[in-house]
C-alpha atoms as an extended CHARMM CRD file, in Angstrom:
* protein
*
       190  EXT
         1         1  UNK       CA            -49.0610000000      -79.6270000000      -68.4040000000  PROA      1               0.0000000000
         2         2  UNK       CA            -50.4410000000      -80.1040000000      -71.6180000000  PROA      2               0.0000000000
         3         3  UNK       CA            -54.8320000000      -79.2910000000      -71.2820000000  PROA      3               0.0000000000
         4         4  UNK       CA            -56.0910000000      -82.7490000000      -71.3100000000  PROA      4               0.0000000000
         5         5  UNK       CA            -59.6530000000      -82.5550000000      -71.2800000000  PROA      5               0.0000000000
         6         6  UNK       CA            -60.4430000000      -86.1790000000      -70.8180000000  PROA      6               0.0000000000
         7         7  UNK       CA            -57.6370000000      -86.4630000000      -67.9660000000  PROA      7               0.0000000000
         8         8  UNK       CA            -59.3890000000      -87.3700000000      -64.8920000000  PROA      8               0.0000000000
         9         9  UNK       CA            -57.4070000000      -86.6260000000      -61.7220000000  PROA      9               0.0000000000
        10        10  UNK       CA            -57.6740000000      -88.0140000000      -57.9960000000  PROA      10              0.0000000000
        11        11  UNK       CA            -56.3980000000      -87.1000000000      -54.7090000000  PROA      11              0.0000000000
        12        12  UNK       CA            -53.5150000000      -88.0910000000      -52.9960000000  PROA      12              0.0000000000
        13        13  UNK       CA            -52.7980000000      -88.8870000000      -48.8600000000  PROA      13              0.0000000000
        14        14  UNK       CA            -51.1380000000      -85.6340000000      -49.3330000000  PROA      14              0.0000000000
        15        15  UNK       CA            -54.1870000000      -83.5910000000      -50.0280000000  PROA      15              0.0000000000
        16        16  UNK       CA            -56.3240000000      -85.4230000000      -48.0070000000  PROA      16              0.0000000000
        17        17  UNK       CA            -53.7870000000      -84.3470000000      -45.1470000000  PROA      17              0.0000000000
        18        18  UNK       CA            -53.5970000000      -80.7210000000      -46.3080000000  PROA      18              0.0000000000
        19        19  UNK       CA            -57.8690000000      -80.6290000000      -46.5750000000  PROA      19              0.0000000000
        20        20  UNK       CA            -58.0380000000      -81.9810000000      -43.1130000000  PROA      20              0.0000000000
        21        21  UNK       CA            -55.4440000000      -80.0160000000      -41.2530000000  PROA      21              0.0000000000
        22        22  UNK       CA            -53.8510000000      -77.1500000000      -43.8870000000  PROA      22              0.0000000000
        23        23  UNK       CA            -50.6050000000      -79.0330000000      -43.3190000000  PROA      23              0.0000000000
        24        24  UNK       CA            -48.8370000000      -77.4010000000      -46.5900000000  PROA      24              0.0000000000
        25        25  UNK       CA            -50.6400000000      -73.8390000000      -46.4470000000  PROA      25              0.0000000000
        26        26  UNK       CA            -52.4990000000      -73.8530000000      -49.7060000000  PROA      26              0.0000000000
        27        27  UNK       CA            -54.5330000000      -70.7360000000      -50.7650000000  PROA      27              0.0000000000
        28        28  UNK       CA            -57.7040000000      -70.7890000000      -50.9090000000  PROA      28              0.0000000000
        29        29  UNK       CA            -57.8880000000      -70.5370000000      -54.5690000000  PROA      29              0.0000000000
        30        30  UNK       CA            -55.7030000000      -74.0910000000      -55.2350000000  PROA      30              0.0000000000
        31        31  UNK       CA            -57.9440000000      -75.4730000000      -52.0470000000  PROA      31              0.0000000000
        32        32  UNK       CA            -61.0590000000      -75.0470000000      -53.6180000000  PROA      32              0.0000000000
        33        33  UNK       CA            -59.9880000000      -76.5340000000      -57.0810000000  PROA      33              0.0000000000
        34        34  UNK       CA            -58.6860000000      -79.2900000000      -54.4310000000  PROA      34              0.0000000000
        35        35  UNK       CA            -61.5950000000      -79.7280000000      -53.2650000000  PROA      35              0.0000000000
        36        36  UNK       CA            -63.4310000000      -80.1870000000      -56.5650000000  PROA      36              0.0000000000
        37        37  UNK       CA            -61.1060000000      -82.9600000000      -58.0620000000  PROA      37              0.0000000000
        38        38  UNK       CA            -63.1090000000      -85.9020000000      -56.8300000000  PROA      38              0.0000000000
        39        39  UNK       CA            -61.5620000000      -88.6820000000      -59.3110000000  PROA      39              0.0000000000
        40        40  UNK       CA            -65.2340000000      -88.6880000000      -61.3580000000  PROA      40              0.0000000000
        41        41  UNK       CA            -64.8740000000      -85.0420000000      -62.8240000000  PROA      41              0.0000000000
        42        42  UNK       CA            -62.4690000000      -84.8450000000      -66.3070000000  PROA      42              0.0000000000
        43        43  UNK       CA            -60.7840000000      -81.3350000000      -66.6320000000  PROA      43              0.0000000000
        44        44  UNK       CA            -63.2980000000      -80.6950000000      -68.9890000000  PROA      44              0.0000000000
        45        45  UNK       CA            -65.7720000000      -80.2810000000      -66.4880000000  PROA      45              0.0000000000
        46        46  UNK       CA            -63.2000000000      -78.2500000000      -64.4890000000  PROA      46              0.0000000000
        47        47  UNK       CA            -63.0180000000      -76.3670000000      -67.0700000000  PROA      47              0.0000000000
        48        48  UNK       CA            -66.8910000000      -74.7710000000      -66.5970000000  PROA      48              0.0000000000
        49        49  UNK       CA            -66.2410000000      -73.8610000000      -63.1190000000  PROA      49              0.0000000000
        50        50  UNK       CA            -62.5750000000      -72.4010000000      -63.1410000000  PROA      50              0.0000000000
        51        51  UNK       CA            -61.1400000000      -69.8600000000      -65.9510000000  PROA      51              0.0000000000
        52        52  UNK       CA            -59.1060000000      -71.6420000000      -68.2780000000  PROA      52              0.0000000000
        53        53  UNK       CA            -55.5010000000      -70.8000000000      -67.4900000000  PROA      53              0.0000000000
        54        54  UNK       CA            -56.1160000000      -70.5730000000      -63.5360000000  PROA      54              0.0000000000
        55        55  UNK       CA            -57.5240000000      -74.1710000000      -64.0370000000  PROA      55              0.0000000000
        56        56  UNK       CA            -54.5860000000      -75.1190000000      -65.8740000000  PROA      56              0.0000000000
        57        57  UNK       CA            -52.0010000000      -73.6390000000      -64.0150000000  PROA      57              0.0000000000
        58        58  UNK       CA            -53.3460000000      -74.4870000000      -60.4630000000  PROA      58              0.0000000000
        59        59  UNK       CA            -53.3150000000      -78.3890000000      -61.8780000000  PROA      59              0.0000000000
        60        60  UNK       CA            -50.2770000000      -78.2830000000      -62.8760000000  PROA      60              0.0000000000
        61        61  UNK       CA            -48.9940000000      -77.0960000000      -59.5360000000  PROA      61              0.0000000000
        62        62  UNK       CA            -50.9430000000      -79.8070000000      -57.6160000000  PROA      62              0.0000000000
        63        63  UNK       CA            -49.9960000000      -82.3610000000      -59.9350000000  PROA      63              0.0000000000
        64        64  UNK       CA            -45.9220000000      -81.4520000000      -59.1530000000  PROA      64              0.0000000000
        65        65  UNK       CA            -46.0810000000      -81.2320000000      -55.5320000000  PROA      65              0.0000000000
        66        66  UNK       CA            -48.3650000000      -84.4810000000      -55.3900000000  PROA      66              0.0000000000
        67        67  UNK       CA            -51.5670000000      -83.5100000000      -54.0870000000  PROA      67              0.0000000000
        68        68  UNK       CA            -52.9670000000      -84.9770000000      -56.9530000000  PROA      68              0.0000000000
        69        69  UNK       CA            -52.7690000000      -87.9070000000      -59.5980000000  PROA      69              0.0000000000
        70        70  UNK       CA            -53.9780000000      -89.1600000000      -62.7910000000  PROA      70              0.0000000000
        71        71  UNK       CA            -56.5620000000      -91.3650000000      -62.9610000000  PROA      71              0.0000000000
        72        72  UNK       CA            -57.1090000000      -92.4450000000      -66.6130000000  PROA      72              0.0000000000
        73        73  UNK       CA            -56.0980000000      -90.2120000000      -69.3710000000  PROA      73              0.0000000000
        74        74  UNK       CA            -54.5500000000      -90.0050000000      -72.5640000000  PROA      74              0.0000000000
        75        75  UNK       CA            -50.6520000000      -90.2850000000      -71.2680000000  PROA      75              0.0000000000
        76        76  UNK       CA            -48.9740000000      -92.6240000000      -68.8460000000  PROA      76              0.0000000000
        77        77  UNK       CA            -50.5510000000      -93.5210000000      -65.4590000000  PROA      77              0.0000000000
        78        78  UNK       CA            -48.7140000000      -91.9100000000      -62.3010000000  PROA      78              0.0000000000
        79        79  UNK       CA            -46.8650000000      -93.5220000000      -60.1820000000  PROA      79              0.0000000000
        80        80  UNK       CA            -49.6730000000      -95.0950000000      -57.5190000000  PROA      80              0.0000000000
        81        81  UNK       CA            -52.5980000000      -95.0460000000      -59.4440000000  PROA      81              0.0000000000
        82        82  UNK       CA            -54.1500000000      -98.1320000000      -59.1350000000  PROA      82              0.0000000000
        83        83  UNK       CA            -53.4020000000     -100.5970000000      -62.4170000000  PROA      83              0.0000000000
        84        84  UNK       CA            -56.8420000000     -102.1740000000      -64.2890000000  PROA      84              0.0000000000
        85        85  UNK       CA            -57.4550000000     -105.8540000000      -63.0780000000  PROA      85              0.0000000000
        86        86  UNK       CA            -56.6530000000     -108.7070000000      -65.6660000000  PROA      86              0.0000000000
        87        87  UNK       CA            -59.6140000000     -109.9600000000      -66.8690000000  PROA      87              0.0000000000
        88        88  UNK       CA            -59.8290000000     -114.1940000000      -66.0960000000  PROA      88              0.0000000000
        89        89  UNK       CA            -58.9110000000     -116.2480000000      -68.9930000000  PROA      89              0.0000000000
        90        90  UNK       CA            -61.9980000000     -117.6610000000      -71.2890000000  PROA      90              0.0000000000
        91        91  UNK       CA            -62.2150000000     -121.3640000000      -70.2550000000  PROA      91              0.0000000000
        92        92  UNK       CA            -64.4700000000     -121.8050000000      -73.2390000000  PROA      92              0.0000000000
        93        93  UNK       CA            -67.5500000000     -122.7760000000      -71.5210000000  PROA      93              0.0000000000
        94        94  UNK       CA            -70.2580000000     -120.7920000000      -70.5860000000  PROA      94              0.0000000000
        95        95  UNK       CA            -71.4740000000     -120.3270000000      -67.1160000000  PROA      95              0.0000000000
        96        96  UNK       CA            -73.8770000000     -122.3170000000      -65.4370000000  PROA      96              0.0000000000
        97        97  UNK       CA            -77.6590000000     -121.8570000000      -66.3990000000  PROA      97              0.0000000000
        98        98  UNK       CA            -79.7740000000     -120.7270000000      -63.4490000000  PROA      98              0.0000000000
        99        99  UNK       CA            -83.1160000000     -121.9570000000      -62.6650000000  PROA      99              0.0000000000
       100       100  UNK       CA            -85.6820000000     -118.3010000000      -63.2450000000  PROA      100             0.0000000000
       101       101  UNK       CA            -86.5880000000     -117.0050000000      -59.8220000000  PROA      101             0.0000000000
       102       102  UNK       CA            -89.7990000000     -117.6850000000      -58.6130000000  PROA      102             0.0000000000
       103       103  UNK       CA            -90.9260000000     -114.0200000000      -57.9280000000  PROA      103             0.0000000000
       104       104  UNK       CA            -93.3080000000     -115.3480000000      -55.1910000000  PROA      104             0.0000000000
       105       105  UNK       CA            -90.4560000000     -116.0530000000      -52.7620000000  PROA      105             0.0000000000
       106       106  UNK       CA            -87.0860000000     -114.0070000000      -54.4350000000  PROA      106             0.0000000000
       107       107  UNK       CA            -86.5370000000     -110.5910000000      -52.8380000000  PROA      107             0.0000000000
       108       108  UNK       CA            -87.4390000000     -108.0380000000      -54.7880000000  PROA      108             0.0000000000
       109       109  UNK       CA            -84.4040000000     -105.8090000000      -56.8950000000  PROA      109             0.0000000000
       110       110  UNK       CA            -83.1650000000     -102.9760000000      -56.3410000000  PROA      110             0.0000000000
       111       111  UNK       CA            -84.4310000000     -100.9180000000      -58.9760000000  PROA      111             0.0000000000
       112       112  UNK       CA            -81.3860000000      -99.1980000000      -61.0340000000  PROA      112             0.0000000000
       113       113  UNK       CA            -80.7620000000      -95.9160000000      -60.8240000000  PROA      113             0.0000000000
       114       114  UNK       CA            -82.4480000000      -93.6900000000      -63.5700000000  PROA      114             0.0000000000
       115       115  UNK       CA            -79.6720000000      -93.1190000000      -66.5310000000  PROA      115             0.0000000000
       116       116  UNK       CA            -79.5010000000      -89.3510000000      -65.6200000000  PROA      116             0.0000000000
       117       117  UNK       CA            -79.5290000000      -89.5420000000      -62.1180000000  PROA      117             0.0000000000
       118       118  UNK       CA            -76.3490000000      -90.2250000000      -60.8790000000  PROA      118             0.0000000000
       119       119  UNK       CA            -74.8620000000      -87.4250000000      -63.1700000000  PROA      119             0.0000000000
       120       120  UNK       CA            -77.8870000000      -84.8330000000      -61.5900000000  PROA      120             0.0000000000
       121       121  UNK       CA            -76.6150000000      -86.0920000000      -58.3980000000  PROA      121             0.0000000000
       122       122  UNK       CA            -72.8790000000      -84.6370000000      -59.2120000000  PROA      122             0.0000000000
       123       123  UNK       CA            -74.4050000000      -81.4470000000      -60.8070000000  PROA      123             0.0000000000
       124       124  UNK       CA            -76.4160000000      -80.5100000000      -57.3300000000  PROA      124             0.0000000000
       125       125  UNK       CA            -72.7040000000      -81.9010000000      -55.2160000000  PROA      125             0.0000000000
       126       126  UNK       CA            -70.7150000000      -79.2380000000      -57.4080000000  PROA      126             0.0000000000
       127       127  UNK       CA            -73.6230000000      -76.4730000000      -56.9770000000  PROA      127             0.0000000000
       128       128  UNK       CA            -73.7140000000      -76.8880000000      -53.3340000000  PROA      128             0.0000000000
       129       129  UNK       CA            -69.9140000000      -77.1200000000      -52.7760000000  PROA      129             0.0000000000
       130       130  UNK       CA            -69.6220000000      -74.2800000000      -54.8520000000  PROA      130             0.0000000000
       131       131  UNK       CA            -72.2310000000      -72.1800000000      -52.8400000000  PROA      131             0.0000000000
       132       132  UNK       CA            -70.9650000000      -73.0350000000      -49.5100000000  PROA      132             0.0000000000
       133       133  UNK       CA            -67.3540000000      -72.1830000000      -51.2330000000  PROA      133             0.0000000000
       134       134  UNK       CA            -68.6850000000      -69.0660000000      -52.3330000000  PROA      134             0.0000000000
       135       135  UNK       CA            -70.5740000000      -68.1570000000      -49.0680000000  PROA      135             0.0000000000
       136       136  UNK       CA            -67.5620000000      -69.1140000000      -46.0840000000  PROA      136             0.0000000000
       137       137  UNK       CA            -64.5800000000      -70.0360000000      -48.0270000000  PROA      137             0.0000000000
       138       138  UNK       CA            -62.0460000000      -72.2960000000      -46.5520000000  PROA      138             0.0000000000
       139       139  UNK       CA            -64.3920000000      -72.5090000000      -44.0920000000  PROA      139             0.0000000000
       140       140  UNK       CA            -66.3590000000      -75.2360000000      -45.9340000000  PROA      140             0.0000000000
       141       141  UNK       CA            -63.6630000000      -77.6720000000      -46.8620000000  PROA      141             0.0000000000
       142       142  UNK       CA            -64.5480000000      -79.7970000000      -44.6740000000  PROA      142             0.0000000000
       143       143  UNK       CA            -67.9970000000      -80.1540000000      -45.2830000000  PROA      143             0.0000000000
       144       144  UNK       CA            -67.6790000000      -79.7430000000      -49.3770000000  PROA      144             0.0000000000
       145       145  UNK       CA            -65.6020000000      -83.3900000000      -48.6940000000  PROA      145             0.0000000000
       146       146  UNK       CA            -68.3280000000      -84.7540000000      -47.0500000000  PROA      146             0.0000000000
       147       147  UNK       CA            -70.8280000000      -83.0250000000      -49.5100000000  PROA      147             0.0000000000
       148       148  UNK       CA            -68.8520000000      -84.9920000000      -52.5400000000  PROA      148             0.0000000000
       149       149  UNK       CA            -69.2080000000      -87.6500000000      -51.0760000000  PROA      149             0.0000000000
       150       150  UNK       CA            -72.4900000000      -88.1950000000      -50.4880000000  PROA      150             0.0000000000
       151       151  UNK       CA            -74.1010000000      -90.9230000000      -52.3890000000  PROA      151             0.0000000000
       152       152  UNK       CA            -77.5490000000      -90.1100000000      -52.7000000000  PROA      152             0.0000000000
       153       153  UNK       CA            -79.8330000000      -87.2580000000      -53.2240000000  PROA      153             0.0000000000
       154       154  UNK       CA            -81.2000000000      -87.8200000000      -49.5810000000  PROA      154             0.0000000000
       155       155  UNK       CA            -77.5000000000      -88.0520000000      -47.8630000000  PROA      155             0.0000000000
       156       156  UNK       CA            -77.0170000000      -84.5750000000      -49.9370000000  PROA      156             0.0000000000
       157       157  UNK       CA            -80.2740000000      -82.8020000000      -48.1320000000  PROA      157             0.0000000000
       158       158  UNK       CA            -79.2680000000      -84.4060000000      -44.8070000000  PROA      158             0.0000000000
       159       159  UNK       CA            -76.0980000000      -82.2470000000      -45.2990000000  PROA      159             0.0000000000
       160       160  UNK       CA            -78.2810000000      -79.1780000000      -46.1150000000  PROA      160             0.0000000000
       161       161  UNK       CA            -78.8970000000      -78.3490000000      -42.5280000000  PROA      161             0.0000000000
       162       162  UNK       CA            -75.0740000000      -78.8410000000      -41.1070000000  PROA      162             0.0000000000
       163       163  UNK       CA            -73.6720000000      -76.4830000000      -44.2620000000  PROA      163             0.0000000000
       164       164  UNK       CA            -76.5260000000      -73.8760000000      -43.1970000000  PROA      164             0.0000000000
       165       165  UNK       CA            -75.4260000000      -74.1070000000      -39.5480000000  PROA      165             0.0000000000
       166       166  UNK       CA            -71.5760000000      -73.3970000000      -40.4110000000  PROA      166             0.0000000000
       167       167  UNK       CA            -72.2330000000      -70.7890000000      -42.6140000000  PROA      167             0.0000000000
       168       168  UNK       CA            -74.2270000000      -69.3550000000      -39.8660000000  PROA      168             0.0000000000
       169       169  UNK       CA            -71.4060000000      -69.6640000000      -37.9370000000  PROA      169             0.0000000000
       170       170  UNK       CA            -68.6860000000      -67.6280000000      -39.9820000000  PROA      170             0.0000000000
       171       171  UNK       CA            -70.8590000000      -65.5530000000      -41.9150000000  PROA      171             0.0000000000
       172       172  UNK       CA            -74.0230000000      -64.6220000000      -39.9380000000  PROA      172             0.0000000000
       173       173  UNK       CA            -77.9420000000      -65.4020000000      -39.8360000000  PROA      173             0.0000000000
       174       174  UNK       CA            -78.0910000000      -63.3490000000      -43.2250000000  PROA      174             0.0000000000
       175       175  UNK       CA            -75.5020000000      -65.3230000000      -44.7590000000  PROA      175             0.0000000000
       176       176  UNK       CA            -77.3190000000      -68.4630000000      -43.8380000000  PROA      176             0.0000000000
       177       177  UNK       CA            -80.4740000000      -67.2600000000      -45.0120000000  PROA      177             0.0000000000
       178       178  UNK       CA            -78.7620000000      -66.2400000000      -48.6750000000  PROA      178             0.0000000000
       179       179  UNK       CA            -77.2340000000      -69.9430000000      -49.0360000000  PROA      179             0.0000000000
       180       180  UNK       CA            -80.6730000000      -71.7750000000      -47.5110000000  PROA      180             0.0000000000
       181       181  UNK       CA            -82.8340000000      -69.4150000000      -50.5540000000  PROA      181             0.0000000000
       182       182  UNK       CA            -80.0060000000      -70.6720000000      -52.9860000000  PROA      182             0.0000000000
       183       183  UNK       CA            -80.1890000000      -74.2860000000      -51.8860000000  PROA      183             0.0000000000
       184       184  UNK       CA            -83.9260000000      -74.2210000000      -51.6810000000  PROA      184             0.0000000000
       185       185  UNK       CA            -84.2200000000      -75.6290000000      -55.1460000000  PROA      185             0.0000000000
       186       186  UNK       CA            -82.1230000000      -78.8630000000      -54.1110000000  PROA      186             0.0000000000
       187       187  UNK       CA            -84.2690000000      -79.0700000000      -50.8720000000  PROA      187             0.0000000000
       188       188  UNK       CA            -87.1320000000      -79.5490000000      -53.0020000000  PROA      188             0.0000000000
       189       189  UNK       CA            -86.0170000000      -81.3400000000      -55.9970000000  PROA      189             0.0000000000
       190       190  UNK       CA            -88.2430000000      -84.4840000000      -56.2890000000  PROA      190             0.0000000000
């Protein structure tokens, strides 16, 4: 595979499968970058959390055996990956003018996220994946899946207490206590 740093890969059924049930044996190693391939996160940022070659060669591999697929990138779309929608002709006309809401009886907006938040969001997902990772191994697929996904800062701290509890499990009350004084920062993040 030639290093693509903005390639940006996704998933398959396959790896889904093999995260949920260790179907095709993976080690631990090619799990974990599994795990962190989330269809958001380019190679690039990979990249910071892997050694380059590893990265690169561990790819590669899931790429071929079709755990994983390209989502945008600089070459040809795999097989699977969703195509962009058309866009609908222009008609010409403009759309219909609205009347201005009368903010006495509209619903208020939801206010947009803040510009930096959603990629803050993504930095504390990787830390804590990577600290559960780090603490119980394999252990945490499960719930670094779940972790990803989470959409929010709040969802993430709800997850806080669950990761503790497992790490308890395989690792120990000391364990637990190391990843809860690591996490503590996220905890409390405003």
């Amino acid at each position: 595979m030639e290093h693509d740093a903005h390639l940006i890969l996704h998933k398959t059924d396959k790896a889904l499968q093999e995260l949920r049930h260790r179907t095709y044996g993976l080690n631990p190693r090619v799990r974990q970058i599994l795990i962190l391939i989330d269809g958001r996160r380019s190679c690039r940022e990979l990249a910071r959390m892997m050694p380059g070659q590893e990265l690169a060669q561990c790819v590669q591999m899931l790429q071929e055996q079709g755990f994983v697929q390209r989502v945008r990138g600089d070459g040809p779309a795999d097989p699977g990956t969703a195509a962009p929608r058309p866009t609908p002709p222009d008609t010409g006309s403009a759309p219909p003018r609205q009347a201005p809401a009368d903010p006495r009886t509209s619903p208020p907006r939801p206010t947009p996220a803040a510009p930096g938040a959603t990629a803050e969001l993504h930095a504390l997902q990787r830390r804590v994946v990577r600290l559960l990772l780090d603490a119980i191994g394999p252990h945490g697929d499960e719930l670094a899946i779940r972790v990803e996904r989470s959409r929010s800062l709040d969802e993430l701290r709800a997850l806080l207490p669950a990761a503790a509890s497992v790490v308890e499990a395989v690792s120990g009350r000391p364990g637990s206590l190391r990843f809860l004084e690591r996490v503590a920062s996220i905890r409390d993040t405003p």
